[in-house]
MIDRENKE-11742 format. One record per residue (C-alpha): residue number from 1; residue in one letter; z negated, x negated, y. Coordinates in steps of 0.001 Angstrom, whole numbers, plus 524288, in hexadecimal, padded with zeros to 5 digits. Example, Ala and Ser with C-alpha at 12.3 -4.5 7.8 and 13.67 -1.06 7.14 Angstrom:
<sites>
<1; A; <7E188; 7CFF4; 7EE6C>>
<2; S; <7E41C; 7CA9A; 7FBDC>>
</sites>
This chain:
<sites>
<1; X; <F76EB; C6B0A; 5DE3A>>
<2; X; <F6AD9; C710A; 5DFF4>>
<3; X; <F6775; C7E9C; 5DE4B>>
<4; X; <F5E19; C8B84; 5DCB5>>
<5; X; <F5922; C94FD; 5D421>>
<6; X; <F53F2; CA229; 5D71B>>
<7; X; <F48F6; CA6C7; 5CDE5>>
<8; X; <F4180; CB27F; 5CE96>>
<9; X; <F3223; CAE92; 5CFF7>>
<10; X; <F2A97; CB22F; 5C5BD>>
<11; X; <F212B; CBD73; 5C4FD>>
<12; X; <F130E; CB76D; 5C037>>
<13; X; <F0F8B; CC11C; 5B5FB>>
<14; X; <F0604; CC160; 5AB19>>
<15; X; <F0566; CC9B3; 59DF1>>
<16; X; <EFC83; CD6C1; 59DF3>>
<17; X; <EF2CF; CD06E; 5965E>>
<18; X; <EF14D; CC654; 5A085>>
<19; X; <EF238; CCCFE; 5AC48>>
<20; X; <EE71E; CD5A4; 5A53D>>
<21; X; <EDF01; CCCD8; 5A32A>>
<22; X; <EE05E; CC5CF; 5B10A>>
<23; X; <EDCF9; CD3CF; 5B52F>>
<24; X; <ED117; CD6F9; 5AEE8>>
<25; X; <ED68F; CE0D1; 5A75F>>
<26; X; <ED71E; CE582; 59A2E>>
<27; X; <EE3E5; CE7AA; 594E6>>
<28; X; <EE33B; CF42E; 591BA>>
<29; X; <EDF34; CF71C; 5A0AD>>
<30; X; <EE9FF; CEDCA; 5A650>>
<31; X; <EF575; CF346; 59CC1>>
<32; X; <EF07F; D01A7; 5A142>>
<33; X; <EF1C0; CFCBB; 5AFF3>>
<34; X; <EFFC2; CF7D2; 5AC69>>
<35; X; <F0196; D0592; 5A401>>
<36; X; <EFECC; D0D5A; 5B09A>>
<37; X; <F06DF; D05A2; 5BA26>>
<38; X; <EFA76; CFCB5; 5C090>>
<39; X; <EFFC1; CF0F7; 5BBE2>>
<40; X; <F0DAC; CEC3F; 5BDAF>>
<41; X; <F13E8; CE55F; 5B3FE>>
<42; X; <F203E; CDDC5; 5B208>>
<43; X; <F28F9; CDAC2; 5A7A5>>
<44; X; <F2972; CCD46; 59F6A>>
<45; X; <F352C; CC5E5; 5A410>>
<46; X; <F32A0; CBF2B; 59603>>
<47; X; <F34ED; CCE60; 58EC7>>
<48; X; <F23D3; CCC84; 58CD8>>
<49; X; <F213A; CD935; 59024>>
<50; X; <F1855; CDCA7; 59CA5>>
<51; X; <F12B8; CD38E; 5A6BC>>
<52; X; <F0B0A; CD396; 5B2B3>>
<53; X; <F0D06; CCEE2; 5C100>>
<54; X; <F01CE; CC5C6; 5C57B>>
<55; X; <F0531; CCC2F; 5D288>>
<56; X; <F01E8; CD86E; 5CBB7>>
<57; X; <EF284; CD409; 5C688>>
<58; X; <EF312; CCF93; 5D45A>>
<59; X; <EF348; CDD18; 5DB6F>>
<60; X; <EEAC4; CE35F; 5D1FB>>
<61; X; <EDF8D; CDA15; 5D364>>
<62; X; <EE19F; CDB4F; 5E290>>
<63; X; <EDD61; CE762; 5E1D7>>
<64; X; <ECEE0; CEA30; 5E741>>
<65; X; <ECBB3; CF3C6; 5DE84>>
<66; X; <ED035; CEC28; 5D0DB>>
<67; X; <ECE16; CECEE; 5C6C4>>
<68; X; <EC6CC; CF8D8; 5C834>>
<69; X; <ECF09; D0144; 5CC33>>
<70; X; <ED955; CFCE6; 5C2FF>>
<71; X; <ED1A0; CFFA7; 5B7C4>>
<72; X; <ECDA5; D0DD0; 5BD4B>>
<73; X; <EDD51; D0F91; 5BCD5>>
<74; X; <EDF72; D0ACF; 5AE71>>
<75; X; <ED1CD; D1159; 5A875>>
<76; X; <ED47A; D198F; 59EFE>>
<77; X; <ECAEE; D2446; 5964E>>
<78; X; <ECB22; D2990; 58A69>>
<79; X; <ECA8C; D3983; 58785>>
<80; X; <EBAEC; D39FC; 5898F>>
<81; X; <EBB9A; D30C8; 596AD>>
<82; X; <EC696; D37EA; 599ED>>
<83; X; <EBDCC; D45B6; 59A88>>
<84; X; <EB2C2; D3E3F; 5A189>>
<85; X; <EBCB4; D38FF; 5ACDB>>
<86; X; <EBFFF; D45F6; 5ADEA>>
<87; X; <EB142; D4EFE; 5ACEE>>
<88; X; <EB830; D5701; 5A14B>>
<89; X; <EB5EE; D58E5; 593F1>>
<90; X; <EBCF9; D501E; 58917>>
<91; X; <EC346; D5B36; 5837B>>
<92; X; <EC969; D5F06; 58FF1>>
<93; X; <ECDAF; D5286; 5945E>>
<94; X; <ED53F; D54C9; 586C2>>
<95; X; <EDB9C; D5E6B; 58890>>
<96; X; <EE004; D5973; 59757>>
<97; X; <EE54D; D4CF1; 590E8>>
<98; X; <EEBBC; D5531; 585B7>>
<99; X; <EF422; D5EEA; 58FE6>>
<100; X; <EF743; D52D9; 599E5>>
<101; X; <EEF98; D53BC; 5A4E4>>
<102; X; <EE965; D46A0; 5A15D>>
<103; X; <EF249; D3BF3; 59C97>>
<104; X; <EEDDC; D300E; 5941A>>
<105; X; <EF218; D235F; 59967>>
<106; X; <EEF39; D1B35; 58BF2>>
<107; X; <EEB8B; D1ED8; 57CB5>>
<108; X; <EE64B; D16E8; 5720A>>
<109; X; <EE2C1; D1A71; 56219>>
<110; X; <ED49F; D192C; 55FFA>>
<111; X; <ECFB5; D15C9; 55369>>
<112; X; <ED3EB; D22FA; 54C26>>
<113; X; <EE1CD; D21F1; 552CC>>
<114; X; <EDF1B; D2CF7; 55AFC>>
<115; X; <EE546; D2C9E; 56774>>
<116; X; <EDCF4; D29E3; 57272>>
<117; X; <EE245; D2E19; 58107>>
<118; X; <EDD83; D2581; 58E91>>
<119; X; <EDFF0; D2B3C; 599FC>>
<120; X; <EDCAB; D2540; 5A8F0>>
<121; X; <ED1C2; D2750; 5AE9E>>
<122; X; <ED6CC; D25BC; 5BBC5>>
<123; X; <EE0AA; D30B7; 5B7EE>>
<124; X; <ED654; D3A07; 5B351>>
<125; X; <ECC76; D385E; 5BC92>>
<126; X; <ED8A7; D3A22; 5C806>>
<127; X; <EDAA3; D4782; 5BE76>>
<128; X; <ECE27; D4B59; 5BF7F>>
<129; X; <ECB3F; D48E7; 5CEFC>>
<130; X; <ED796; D51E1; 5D178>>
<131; X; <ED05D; D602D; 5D439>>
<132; X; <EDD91; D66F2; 5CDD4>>
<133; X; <EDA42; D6159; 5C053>>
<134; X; <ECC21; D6923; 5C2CF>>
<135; X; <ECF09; D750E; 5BAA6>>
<136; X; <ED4E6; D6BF9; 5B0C9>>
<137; X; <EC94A; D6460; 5AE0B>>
<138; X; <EBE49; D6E43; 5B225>>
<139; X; <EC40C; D7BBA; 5AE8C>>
<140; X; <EBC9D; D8271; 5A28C>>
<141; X; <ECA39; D8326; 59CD2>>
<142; X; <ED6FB; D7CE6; 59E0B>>
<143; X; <EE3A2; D8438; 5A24F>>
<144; X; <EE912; D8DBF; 596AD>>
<145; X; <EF5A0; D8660; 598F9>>
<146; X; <EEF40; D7A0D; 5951F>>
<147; X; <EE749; D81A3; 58A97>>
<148; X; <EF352; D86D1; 5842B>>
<149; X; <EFAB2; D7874; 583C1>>
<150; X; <EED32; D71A4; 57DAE>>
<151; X; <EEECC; D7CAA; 5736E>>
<152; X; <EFBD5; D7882; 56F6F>>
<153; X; <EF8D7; D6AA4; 56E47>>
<154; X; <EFCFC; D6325; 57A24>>
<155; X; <EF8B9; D573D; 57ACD>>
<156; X; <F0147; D4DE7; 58627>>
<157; X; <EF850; D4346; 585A5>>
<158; X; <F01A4; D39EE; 57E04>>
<159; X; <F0FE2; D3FB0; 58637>>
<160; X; <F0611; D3CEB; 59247>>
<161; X; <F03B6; D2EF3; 58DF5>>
<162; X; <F108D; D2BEE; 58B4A>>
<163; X; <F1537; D30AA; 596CB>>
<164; X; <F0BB2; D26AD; 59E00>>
<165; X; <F0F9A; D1DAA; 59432>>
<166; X; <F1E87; D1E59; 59537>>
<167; X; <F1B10; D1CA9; 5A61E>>
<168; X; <F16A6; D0F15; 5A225>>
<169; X; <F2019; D0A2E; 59888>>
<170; X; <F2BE6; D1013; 5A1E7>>
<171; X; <F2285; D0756; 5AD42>>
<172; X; <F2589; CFC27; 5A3A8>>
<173; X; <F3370; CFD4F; 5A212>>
<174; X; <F3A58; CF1B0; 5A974>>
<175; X; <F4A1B; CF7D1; 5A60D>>
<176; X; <F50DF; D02B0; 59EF0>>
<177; X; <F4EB8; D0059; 59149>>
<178; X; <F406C; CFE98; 593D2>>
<179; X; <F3F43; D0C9E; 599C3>>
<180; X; <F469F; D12C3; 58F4D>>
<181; X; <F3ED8; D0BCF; 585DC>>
<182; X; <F3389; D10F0; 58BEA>>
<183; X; <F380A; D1C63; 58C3C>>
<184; X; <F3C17; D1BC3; 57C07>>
<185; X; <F2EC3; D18BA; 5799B>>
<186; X; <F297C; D26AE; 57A1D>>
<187; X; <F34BB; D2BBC; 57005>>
<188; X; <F3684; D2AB8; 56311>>
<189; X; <F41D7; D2456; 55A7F>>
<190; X; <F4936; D31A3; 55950>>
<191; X; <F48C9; D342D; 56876>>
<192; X; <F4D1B; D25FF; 56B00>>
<193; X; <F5859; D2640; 56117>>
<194; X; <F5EA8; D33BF; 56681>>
<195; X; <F5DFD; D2D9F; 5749E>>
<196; X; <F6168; D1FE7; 571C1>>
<197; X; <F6C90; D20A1; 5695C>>
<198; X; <F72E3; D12A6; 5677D>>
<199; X; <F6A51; D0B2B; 55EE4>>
<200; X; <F6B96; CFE07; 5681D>>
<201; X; <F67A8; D04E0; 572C6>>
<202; X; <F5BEE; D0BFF; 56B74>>
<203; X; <F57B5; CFEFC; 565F8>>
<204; X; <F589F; CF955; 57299>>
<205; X; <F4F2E; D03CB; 577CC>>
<206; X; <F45F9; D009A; 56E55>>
<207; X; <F43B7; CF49B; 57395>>
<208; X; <F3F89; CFAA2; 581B3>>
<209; X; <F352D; D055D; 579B5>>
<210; X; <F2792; D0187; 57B6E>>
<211; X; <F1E24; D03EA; 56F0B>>
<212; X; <F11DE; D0D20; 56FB5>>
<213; X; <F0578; D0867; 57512>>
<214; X; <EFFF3; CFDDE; 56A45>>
<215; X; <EF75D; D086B; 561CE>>
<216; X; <EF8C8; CFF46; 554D1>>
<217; X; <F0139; CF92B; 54C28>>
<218; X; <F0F41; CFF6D; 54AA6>>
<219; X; <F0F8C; D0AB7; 54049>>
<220; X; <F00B7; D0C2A; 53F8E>>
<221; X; <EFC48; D1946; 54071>>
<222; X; <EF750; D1608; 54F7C>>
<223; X; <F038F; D0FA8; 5520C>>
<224; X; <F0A7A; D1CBA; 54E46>>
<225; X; <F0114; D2547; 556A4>>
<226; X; <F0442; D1E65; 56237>>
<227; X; <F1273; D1E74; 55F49>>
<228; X; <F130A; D2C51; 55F74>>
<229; X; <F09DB; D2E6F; 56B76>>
<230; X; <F1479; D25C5; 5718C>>
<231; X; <F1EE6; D2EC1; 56DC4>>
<232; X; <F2266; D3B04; 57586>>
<233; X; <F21D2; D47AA; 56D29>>
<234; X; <F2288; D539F; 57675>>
<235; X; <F32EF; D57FF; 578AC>>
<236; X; <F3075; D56DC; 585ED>>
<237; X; <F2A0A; D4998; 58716>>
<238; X; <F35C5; D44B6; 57E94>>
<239; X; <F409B; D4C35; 584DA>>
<240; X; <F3BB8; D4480; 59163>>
<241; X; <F3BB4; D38D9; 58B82>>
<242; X; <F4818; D3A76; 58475>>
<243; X; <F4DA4; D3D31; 592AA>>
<244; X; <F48BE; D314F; 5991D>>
<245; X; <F4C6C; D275B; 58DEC>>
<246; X; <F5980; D2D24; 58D47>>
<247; X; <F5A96; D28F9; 59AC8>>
<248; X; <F55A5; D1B71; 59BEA>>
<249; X; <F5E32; D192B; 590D3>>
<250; X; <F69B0; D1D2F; 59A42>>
<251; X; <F644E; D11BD; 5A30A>>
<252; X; <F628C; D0837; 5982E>>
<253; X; <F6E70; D09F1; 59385>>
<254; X; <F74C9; D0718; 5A26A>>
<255; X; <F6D60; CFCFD; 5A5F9>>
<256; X; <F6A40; CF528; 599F9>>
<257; X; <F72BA; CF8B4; 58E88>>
<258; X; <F6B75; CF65F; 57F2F>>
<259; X; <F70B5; CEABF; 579B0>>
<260; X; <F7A12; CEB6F; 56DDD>>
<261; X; <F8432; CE394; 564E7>>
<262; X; <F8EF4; CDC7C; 56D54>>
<263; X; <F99AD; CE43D; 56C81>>
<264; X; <F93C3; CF109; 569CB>>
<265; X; <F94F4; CFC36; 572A6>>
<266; X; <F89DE; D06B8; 575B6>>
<267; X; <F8F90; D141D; 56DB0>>
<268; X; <F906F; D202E; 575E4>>
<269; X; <F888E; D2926; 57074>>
<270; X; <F85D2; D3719; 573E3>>
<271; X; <F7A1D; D3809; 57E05>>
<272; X; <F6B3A; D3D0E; 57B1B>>
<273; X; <F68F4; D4A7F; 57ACE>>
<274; X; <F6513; D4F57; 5883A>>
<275; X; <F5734; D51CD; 58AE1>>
<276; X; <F517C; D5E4C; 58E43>>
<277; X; <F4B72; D5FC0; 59A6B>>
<278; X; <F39B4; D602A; 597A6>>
<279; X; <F33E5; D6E14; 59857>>
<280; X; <F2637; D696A; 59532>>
<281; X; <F1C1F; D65A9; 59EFD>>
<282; X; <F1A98; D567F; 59E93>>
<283; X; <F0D8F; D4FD9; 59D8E>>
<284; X; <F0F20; D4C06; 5AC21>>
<285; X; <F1253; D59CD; 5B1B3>>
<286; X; <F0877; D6054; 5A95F>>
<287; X; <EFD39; D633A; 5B16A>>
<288; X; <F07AF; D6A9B; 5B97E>>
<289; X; <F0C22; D7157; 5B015>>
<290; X; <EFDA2; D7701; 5AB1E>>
<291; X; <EF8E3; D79F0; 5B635>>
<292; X; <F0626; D8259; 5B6F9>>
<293; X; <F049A; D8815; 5AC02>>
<294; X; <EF760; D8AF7; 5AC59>>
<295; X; <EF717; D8F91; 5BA56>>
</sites>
């Protein structure tokens, strides 16, 4: 008796280091391309994290214009490079990045572990050709509105990168326990305990929450600074995020239930306290909402 098997071909794929390499690329340039949605990625059918299509390095090298245009999309600038992209003081471009209007894509501790913002280039110099953003950039002074928020301290330069930053990691997710992982990642203990009540399926969670960006060793003072840049802090950034975990633990619950002893039944247990609906501008619909206010 003779007979068949069906098997799925496989995908030719090669790590991000490779496909880097094969590239031309530094890392840091190819993991930004991934970061930003330029380069596809798969998962590891061997659970090795991340890998890359060969059909993938294929269509970006049949490009005309690459690598150079590529690396135009993934250059980033400091504060100072930052002002020159966009023909305004440092100071300015400051204050900009401080109230939203420009977003950092990346951060890093220098030397002092003081936290240094990137931004895209491509994004800033796009900011800058746009005649609206004129009176921004050029006016002798900025709005009152904006004035008045610089004078009580905003600063949404770390909600705006973890808003970017949450994009990619919810980009990443390949099920429902990876995008309420992601999703955890931005919260602290406390949050994550009064949402996630049942200890299997909060341990289970933890398994899904990716760690900060690699700033040093764990409990190091840098290691602590990023850990709390990672974490949200303004009620309304929270109260979102609260919202949107609560729900994609709905789904992970239906689709994928936590594993637990044989035998042992989930407990019902009261639900999460509703969230309230955000009043506060979010970093996204903030330009809006100055020029509103200052109008």
């Amino acid at each position: 008796m003779t007979g068949s098997t069906l098997t799925r071909p496989q995908q030719l794929t090669l790590t991000p280091g490779r496909a880097a390499r094969e590239l031309g690329l530094k890392r840091n340039e190819f993991d930004l391309g991934v970061h930003l949605g330029h380069i596809r990625t798969v998962p590891d059918e061997g659970g090795g994290g991340r890998r890359v299509p060969r059909t993938e390095l294929d269509r970006l090298r049949a490009a005309d214009d690459f690598p150079e245009a590529f690396l135009q999309r993934v250059r980033v600038v400091g504060t100072t490079e930052g002002a020159d992209v966009m023909d305004i003081p440092v100071g300015r471009f400051t204050r900009l990045a401080r109230l939203g209007v420009v977003a950092p894509v990346r951060f890093y501790l220098n030397r002092y572990r003081a936290v240094v913002w990137l931004y895209l280039a491509e994004e800033l110099e796009q900011f800058t050709a746009d005649e609206r953003n004129t009176p921004l950039l050029h006016a002798r002074r900025i709005p009152e509105g904006m004035r008045g928020l610089l004078a009580e301290g905003v600063d949404l330069r770390p909600r705006n990168w973890r808003a970017r930053h949450r994009e990619f990691l919810l980009r990443m997710a390949d099920g429902p326990w990876e995008s309420a992982g992601a999703l955890a990642a931005f919260l602290d203990s406390a949050h994550i305990a009064e949402l996630v009540r049942d200890p299997y399926e909060r341990s289970y969670l933890n398994r899904f929450r990716p760690l900060p960006p690699d700033q040093g060793a764990p409990g190091t003072p840098a290691a602590q600074l990023t850990e709390k840049i990672m974490t949200a802090d303004d009620p309304d950034e929270i109260s979102r995020l609260r919202a949107d975990l609560a729900r994609a633990m709905e789904d992970a619950r239906t689709l994928r239930p936590a594993p637990r002893p044989a035998g042992e039944r989930r407990p019902t247990m009261p639900p999460p306290p509703a969230e309230e609906a955000a009043s506060r501008p979010t970093p996204r619909g903030l330009m809006g909402w100055l020029r509103r206010s200052s109008a």
